[in-house]
LOTIKE-212198 format. One record per residue: residue in three letters; x negated, y, z of N, C-alpha, C, O in turn; residue number from 1. Coordinates in nm, 4 decimals. Each point is the difference from the previous one (the first is absolute). Layout:
# LOTIKE-212198
+--------+----------+----------+----------+----------+----------+----------+----------+----------+----------+----------+----------+----------+-----+
! residu !     n.xx !     n.yy !     n.zz !    ca.xx !    ca.yy !    ca.zz !     c.xx !     c.yy !     c.zz !     o.xx !     o.yy !     o.zz ! num !
+--------+----------+----------+----------+----------+----------+----------+----------+----------+----------+----------+----------+----------+-----+
!    ALA !        X !        Y !        Z !        X !        Y !        Z !        X !        Y !        Z !        X !        Y !        Z ! NUM !
...
+--------+----------+----------+----------+----------+----------+----------+----------+----------+----------+----------+----------+----------+-----+
***
This chain:
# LOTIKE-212198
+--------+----------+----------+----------+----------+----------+----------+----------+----------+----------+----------+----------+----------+-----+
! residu !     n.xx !     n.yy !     n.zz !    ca.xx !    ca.yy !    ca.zz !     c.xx !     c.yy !     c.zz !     o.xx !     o.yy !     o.zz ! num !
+--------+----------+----------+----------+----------+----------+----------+----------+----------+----------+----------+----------+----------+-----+
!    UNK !  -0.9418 !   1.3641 !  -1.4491 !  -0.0052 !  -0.1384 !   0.0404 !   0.1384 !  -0.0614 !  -0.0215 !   0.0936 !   0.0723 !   0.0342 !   1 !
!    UNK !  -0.0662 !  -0.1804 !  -0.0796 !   0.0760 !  -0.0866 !  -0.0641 !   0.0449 !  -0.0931 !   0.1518 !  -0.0852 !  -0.0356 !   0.0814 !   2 !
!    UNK !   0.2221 !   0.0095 !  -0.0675 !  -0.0162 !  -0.0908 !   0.1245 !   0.1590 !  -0.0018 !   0.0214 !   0.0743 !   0.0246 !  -0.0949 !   3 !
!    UNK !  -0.0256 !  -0.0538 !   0.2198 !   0.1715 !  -0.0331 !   0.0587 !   0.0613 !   0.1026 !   0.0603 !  -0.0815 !   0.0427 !   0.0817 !   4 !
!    UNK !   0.1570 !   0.0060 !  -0.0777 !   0.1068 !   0.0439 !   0.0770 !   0.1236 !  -0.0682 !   0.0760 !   0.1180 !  -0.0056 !  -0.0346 !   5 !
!    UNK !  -0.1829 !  -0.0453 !   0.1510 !   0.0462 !  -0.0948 !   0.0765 !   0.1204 !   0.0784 !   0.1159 !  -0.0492 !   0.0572 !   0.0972 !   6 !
!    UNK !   0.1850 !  -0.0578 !  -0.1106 !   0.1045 !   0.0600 !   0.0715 !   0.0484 !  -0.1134 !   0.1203 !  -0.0037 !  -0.1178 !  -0.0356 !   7 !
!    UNK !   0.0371 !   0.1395 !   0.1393 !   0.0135 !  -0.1195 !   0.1209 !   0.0998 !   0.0798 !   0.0711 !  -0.0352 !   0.0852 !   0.0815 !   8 !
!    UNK !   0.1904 !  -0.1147 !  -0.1154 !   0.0924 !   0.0599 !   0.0735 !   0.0183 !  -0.0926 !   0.1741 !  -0.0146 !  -0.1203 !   0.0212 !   9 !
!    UNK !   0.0398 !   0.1985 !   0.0489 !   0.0257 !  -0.0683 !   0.1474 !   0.0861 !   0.0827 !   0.0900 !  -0.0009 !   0.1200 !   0.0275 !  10 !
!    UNK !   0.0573 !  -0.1956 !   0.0008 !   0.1285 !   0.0902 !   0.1275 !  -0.1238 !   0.0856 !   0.1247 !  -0.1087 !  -0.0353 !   0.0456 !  11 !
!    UNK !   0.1764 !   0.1320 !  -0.0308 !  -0.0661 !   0.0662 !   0.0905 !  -0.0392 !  -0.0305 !   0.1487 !  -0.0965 !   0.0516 !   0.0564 !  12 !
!    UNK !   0.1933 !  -0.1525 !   0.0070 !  -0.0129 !  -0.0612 !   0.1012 !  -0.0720 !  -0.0991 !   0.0308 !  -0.0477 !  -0.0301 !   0.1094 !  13 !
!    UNK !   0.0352 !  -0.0550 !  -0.2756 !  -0.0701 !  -0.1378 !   0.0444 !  -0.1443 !   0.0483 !   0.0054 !  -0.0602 !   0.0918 !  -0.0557 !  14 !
!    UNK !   0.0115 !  -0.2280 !   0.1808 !  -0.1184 !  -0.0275 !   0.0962 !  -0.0440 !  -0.0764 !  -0.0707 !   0.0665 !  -0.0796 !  -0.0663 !  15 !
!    UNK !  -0.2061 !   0.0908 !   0.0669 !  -0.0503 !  -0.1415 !  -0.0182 !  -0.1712 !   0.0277 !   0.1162 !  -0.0707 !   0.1003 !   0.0099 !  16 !
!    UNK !   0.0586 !  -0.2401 !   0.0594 !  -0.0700 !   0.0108 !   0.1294 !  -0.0129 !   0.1031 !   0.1070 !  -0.0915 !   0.0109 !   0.0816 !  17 !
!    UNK !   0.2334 !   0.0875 !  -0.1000 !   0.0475 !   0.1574 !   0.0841 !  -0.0206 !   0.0539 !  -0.0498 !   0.0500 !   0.0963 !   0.0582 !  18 !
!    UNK !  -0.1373 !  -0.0169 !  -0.2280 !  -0.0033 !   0.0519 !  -0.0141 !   0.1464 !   0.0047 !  -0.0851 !   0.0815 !  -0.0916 !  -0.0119 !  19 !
!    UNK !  -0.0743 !   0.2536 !  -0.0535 !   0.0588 !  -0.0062 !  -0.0889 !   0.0224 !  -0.0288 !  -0.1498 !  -0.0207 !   0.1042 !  -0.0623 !  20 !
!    UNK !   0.0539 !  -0.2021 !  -0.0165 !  -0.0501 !  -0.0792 !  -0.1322 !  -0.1121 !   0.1208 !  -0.0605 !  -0.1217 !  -0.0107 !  -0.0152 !  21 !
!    UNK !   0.2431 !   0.1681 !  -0.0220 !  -0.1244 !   0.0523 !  -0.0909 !  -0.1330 !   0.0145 !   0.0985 !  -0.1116 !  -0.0253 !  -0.0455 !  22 !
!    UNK !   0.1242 !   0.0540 !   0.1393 !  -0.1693 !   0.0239 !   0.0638 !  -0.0566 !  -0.0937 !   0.0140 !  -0.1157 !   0.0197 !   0.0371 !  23 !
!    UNK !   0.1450 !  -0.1272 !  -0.0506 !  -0.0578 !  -0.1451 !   0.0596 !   0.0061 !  -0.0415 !  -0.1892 !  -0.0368 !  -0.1162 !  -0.0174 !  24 !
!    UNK !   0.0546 !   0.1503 !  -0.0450 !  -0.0096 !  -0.0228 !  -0.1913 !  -0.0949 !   0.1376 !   0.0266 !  -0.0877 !  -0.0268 !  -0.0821 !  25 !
!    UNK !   0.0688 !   0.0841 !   0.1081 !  -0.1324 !   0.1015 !  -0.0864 !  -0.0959 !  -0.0114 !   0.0680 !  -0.0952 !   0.0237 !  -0.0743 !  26 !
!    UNK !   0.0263 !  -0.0672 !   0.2655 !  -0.0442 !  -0.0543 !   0.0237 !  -0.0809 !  -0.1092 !  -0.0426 !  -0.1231 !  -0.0006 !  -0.0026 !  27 !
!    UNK !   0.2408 !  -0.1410 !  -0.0484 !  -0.0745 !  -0.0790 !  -0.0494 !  -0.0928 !   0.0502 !  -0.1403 !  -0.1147 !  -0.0436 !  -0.0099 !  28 !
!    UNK !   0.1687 !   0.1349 !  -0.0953 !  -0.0168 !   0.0214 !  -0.1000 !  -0.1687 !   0.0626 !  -0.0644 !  -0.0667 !   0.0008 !  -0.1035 !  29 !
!    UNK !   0.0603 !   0.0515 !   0.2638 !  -0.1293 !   0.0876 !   0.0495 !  -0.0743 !  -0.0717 !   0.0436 !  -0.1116 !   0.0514 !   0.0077 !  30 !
!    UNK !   0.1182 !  -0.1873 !   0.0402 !  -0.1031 !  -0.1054 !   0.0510 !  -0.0182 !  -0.1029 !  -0.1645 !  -0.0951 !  -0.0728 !  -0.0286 !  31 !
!    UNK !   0.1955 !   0.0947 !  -0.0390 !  -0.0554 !  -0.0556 !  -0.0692 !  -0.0608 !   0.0872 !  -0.1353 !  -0.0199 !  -0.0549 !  -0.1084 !  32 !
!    UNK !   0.0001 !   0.1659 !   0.1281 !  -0.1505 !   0.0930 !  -0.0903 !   0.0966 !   0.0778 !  -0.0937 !  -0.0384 !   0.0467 !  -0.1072 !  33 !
!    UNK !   0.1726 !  -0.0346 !   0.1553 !   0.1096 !   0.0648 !  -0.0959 !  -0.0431 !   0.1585 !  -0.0441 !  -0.0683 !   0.0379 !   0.0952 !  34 !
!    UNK !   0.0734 !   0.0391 !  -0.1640 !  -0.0710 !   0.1369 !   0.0493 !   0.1470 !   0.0831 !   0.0613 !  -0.0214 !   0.1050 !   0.0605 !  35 !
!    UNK !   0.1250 !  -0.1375 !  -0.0712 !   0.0850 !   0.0803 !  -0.0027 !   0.0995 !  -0.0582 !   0.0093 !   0.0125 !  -0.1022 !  -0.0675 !  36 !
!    UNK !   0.1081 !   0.1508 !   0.1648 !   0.1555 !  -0.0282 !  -0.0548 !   0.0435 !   0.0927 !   0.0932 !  -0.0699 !   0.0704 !   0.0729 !  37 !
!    UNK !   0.2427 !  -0.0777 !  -0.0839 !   0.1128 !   0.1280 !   0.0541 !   0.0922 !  -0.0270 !   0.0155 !   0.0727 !  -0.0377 !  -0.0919 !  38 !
!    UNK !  -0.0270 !   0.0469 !   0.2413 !   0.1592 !  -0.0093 !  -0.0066 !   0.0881 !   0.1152 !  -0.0183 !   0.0004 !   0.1198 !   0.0284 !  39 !
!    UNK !   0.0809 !  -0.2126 !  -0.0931 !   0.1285 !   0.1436 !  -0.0127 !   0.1421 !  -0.0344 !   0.0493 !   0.0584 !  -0.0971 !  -0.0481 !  40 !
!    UNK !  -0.0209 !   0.1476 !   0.1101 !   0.1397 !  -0.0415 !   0.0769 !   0.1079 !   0.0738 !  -0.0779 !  -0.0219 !   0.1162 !  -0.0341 !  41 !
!    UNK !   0.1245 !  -0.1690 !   0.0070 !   0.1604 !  -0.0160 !  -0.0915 !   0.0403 !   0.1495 !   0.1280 !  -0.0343 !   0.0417 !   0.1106 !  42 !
!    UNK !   0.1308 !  -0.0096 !  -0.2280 !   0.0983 !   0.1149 !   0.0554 !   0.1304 !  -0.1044 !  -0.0207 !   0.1014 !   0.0044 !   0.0696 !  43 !
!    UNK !  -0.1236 !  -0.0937 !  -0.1735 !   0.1355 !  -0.0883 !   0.0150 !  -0.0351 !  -0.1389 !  -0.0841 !  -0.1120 !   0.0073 !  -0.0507 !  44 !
!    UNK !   0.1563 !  -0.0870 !   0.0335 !  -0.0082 !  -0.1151 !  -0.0748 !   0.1078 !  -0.1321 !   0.0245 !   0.0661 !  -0.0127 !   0.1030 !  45 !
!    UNK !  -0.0617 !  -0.0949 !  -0.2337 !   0.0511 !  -0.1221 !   0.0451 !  -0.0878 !  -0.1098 !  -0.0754 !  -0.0936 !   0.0230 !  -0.0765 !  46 !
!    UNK !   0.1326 !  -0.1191 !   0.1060 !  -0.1093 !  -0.1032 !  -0.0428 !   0.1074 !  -0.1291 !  -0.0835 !   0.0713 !   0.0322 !  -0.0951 !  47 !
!    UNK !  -0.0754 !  -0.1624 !   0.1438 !   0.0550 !  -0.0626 !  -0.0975 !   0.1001 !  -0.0453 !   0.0013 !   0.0659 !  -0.0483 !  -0.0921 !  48 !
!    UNK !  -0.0390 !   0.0624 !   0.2236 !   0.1118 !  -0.0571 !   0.1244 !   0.1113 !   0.1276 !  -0.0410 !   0.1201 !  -0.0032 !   0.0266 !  49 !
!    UNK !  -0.1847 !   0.1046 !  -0.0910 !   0.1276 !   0.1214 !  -0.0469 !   0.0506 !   0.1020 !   0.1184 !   0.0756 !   0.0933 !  -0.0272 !  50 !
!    UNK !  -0.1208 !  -0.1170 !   0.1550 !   0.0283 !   0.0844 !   0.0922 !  -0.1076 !   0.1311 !   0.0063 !  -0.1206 !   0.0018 !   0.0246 !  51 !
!    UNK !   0.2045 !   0.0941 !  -0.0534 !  -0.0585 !   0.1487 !  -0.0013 !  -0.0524 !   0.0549 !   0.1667 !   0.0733 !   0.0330 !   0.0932 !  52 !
!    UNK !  -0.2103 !  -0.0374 !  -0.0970 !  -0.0663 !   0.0646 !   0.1336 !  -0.0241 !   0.1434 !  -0.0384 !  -0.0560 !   0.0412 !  -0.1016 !  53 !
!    UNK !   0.1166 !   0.0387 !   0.2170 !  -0.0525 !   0.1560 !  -0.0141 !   0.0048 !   0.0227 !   0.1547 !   0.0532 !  -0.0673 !   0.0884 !  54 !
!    UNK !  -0.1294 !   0.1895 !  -0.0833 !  -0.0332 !   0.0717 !   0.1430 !   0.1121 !   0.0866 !   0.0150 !   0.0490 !   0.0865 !  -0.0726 !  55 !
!    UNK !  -0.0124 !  -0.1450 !   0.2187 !   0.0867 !   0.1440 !   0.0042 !  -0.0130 !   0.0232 !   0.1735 !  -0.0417 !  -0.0785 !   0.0852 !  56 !
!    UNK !   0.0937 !   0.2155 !  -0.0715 !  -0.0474 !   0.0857 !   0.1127 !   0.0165 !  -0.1345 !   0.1153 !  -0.1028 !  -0.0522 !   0.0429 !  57 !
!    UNK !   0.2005 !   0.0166 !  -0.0110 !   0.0229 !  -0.0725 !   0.1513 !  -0.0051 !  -0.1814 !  -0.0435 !   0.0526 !  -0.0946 !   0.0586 !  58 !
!    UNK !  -0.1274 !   0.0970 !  -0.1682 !  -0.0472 !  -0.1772 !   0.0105 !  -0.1484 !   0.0039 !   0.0566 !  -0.0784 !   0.0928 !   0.0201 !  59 !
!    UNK !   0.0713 !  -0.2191 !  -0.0039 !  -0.1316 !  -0.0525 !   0.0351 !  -0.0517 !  -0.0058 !  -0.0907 !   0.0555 !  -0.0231 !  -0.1074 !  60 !
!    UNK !  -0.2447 !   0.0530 !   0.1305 !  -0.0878 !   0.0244 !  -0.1443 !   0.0140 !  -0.1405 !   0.0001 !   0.0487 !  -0.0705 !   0.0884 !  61 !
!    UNK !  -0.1217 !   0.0207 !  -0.2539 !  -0.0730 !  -0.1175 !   0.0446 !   0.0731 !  -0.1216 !  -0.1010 !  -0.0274 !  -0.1200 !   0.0017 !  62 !
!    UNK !   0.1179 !   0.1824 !  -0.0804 !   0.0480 !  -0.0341 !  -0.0733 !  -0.0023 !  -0.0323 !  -0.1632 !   0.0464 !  -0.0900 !  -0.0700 !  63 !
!    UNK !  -0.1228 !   0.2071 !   0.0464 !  -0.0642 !   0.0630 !  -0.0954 !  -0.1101 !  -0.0521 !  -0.0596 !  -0.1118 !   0.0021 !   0.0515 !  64 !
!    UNK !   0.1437 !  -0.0599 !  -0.1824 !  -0.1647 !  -0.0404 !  -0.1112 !  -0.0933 !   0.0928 !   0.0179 !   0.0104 !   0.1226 !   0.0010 !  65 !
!    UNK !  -0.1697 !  -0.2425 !   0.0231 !  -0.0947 !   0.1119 !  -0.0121 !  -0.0528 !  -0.0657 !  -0.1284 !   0.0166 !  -0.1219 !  -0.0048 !  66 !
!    UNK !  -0.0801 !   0.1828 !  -0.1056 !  -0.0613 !  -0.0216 !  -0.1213 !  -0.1685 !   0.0051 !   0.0814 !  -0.0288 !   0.0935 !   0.0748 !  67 !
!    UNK !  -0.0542 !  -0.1897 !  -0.0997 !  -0.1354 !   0.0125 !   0.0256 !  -0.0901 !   0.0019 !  -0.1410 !   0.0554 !  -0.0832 !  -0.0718 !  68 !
!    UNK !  -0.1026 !   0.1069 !   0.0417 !  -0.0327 !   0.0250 !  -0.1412 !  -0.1920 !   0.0578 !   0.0206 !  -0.0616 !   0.0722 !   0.0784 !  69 !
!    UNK !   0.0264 !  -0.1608 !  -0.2075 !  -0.1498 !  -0.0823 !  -0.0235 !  -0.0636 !   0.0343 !  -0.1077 !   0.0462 !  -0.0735 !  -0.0874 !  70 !
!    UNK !  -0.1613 !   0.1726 !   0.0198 !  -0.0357 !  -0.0272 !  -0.0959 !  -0.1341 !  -0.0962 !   0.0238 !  -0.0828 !   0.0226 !   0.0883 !  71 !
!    UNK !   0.0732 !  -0.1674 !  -0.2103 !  -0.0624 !  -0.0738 !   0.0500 !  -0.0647 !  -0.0605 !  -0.1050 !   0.0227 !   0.0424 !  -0.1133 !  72 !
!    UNK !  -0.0962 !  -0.1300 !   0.1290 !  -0.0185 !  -0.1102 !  -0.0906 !   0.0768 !  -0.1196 !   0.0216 !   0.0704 !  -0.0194 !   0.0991 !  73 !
!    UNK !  -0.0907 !  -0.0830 !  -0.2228 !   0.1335 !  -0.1151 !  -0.0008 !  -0.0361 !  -0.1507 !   0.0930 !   0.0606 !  -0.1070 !   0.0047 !  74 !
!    UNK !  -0.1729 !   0.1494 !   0.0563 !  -0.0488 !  -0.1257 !   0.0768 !   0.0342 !   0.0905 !   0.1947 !  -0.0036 !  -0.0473 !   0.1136 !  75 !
!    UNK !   0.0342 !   0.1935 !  -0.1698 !  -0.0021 !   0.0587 !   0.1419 !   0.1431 !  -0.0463 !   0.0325 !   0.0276 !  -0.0590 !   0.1045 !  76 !
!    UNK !   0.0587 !   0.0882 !  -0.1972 !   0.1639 !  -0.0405 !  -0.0485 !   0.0023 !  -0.0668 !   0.0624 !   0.0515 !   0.0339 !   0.1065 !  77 !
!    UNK !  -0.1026 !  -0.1812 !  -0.1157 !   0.0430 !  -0.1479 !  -0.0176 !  -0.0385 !   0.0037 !   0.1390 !   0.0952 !   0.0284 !   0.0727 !  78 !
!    UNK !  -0.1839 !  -0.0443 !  -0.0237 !  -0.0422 !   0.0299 !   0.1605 !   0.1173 !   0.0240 !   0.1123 !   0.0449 !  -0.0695 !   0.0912 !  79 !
!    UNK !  -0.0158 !   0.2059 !  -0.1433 !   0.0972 !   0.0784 !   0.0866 !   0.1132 !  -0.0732 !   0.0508 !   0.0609 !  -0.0210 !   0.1049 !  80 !
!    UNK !  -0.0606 !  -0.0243 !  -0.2946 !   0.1731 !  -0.0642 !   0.0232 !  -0.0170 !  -0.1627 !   0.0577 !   0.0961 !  -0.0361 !   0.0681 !  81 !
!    UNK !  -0.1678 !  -0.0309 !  -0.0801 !  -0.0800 !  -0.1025 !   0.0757 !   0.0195 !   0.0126 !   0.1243 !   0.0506 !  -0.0956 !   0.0588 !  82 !
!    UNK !  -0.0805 !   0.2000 !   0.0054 !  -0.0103 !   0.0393 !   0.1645 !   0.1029 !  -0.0063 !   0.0355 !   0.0309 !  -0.0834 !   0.0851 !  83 !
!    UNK !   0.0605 !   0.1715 !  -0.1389 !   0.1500 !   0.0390 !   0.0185 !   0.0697 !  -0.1290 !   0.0006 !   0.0470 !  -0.0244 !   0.1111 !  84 !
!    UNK !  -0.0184 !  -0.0930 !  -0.2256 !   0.0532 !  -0.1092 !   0.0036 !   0.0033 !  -0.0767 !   0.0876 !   0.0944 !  -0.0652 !   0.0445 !  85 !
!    UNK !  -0.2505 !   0.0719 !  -0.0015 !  -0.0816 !  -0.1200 !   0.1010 !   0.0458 !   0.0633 !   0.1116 !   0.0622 !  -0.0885 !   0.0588 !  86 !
!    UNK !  -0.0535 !   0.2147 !   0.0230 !   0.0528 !   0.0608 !   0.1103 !   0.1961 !  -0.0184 !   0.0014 !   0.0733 !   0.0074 !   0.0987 !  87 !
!    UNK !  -0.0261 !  -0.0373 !  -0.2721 !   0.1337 !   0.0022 !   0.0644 !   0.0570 !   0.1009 !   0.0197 !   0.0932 !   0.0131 !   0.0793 !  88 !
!    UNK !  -0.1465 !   0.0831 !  -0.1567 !   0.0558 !   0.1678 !   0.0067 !   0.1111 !   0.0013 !  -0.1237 !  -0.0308 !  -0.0323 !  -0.1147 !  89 !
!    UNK !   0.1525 !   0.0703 !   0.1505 !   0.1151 !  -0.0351 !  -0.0966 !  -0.0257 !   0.1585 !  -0.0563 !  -0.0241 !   0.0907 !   0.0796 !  90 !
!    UNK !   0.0301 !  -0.0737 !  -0.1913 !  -0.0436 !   0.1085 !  -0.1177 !   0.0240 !  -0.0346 !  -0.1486 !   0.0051 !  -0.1107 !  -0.0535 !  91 !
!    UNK !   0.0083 !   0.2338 !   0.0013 !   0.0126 !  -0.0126 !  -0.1389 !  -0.1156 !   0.0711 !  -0.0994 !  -0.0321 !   0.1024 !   0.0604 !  92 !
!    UNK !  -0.0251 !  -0.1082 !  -0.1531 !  -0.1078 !   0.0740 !  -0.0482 !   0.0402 !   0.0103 !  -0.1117 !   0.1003 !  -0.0401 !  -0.0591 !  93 !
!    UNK !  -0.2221 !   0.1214 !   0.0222 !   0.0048 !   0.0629 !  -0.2030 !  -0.1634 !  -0.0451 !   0.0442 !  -0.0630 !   0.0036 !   0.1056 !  94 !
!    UNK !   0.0299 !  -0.0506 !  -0.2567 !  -0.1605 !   0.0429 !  -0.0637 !   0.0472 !   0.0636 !  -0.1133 !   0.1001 !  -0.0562 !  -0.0446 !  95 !
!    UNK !  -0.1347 !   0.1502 !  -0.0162 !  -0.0459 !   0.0682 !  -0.1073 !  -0.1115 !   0.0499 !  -0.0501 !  -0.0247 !   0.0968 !   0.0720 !  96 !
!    UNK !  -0.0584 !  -0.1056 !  -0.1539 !  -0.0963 !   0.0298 !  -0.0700 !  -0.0325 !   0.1839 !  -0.0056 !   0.0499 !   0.0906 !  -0.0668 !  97 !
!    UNK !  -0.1681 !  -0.0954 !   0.1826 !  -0.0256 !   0.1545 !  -0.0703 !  -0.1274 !   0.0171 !  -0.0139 !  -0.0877 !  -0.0864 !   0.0037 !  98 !
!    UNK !   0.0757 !   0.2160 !  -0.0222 !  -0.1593 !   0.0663 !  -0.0421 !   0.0037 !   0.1506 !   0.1349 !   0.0686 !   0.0980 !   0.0290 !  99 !
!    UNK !  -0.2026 !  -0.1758 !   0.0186 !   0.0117 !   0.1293 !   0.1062 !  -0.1491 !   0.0598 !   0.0054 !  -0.0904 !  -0.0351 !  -0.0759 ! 100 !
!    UNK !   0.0784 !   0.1375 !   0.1846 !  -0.1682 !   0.0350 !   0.0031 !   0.0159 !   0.1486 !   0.0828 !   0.1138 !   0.0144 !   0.0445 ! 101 !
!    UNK !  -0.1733 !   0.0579 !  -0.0261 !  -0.0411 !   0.1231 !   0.0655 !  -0.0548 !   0.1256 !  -0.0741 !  -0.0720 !  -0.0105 !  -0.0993 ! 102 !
!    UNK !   0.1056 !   0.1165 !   0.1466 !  -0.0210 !   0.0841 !  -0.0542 !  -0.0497 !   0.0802 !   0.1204 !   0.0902 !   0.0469 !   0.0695 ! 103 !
!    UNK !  -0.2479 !  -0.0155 !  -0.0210 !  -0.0236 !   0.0928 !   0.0480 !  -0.0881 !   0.1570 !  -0.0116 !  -0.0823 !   0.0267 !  -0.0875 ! 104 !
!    UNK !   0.1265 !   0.0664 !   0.2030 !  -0.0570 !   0.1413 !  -0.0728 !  -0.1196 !  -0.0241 !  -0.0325 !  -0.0142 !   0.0650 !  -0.1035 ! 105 !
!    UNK !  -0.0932 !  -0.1231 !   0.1278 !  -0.1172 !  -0.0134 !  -0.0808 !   0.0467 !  -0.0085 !  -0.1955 !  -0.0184 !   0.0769 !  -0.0943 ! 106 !
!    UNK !   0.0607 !  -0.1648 !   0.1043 !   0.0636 !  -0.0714 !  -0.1589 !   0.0494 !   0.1335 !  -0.0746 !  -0.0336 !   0.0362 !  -0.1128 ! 107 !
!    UNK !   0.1288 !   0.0346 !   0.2095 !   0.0694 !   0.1145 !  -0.0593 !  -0.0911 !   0.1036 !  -0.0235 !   0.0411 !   0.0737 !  -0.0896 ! 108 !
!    UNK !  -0.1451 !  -0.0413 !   0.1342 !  -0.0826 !   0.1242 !   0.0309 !  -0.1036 !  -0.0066 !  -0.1291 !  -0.0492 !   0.0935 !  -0.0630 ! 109 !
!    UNK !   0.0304 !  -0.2611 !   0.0424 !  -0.0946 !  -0.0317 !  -0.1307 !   0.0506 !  -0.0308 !  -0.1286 !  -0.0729 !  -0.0382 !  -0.0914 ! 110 !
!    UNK !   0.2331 !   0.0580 !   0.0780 !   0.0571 !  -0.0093 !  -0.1190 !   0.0289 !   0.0992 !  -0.0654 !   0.0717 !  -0.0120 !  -0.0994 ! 111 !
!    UNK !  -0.1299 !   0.1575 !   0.1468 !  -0.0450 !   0.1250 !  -0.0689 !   0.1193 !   0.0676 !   0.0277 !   0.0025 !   0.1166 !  -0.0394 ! 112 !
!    UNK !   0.1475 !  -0.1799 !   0.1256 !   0.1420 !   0.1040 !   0.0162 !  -0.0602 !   0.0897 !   0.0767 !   0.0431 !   0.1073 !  -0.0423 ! 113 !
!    UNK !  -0.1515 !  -0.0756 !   0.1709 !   0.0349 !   0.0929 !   0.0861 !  -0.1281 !   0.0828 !  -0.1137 !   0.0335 !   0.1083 !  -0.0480 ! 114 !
!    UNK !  -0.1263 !  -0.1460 !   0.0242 !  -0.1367 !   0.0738 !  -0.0754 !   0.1119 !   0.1017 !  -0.1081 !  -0.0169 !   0.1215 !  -0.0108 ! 115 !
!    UNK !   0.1247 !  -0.1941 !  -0.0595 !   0.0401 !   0.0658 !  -0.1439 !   0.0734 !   0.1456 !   0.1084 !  -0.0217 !   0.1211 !  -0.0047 ! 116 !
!    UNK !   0.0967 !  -0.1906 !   0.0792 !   0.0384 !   0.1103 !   0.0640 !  -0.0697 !   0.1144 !   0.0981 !   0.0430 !   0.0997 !   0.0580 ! 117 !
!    UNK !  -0.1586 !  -0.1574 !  -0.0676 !  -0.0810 !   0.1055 !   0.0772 !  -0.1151 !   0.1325 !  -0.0870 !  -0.0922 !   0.0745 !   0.0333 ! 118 !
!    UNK !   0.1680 !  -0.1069 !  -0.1547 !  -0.0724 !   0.0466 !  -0.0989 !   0.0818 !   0.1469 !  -0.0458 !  -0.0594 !   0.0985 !  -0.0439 ! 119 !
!    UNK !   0.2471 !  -0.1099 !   0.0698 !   0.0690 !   0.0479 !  -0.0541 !  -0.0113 !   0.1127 !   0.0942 !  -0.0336 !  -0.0400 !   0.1114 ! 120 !
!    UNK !   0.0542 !   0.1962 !  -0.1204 !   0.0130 !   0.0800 !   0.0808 !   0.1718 !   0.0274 !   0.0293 !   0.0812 !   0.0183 !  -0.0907 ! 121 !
!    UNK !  -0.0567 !  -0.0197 !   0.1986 !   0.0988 !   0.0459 !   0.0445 !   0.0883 !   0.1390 !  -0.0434 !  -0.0636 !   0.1049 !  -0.0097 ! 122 !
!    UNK !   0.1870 !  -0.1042 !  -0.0122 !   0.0616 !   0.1207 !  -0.0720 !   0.0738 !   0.0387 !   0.1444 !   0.0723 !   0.0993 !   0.0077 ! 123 !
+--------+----------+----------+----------+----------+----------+----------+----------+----------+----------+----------+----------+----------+-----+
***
């Protein structure tokens, strides 16, 4: 399937209606028929402002980019980022163009890898 790769960076702290942006962004994402997205939280980062955020033992969390990330279609895209604008959620994004889809053990079991190998006798 042909479709977006929608990236939604957000500070780890910011709220939006108490929640926290990414849970309150994948939340919304899921009400609106998204099948999927993921946060991933920075071991370090800076943004445009040029100030370098990293974790370290005796700071406060909370500092730290979270990447929320979407495989989607381009009307799911436009939505998201729609929401986000209209809520006033200060963020930066990527769209990029990908090709995604699934691969499950059914799929694998009928593409003849486990049959060829079940054919071979063991040495």
């Amino acid at each position: 399937m042909n479709g977006l790769y929608l990236k939604i960076y957000l500070l780890e702290k910011r709220r939006v209606h108490g929640l926290l942006a990414y849970e309150w962004l994948l939340e919304q994402a899921r009400g609106m028929g998204v099948h999927g997205g993921t946060a991933f939280r920075a071991i370090a980062g800076f943004g445009r402002h040029g100030a370098l955020h990293e974790e370290h033992f005796f700071e406060l969390a909370g500092d730290l980019p979270v990447e929320v990330g979407f495989c989607c279609g381009e009307a799911e895209a436009e939505r998201l980022l729609a929401l986000v604008e209209r809520e006033g959620v200060p963020c930066f994004h990527v769209t990029l163009a990908a090709r995604f889809g699934e691969v499950t053990a059914r799929e694998r079991e009928t593409s003849g890898e486990n049959s060829e190998r079940s054919k071979k006798p063991e040495k």
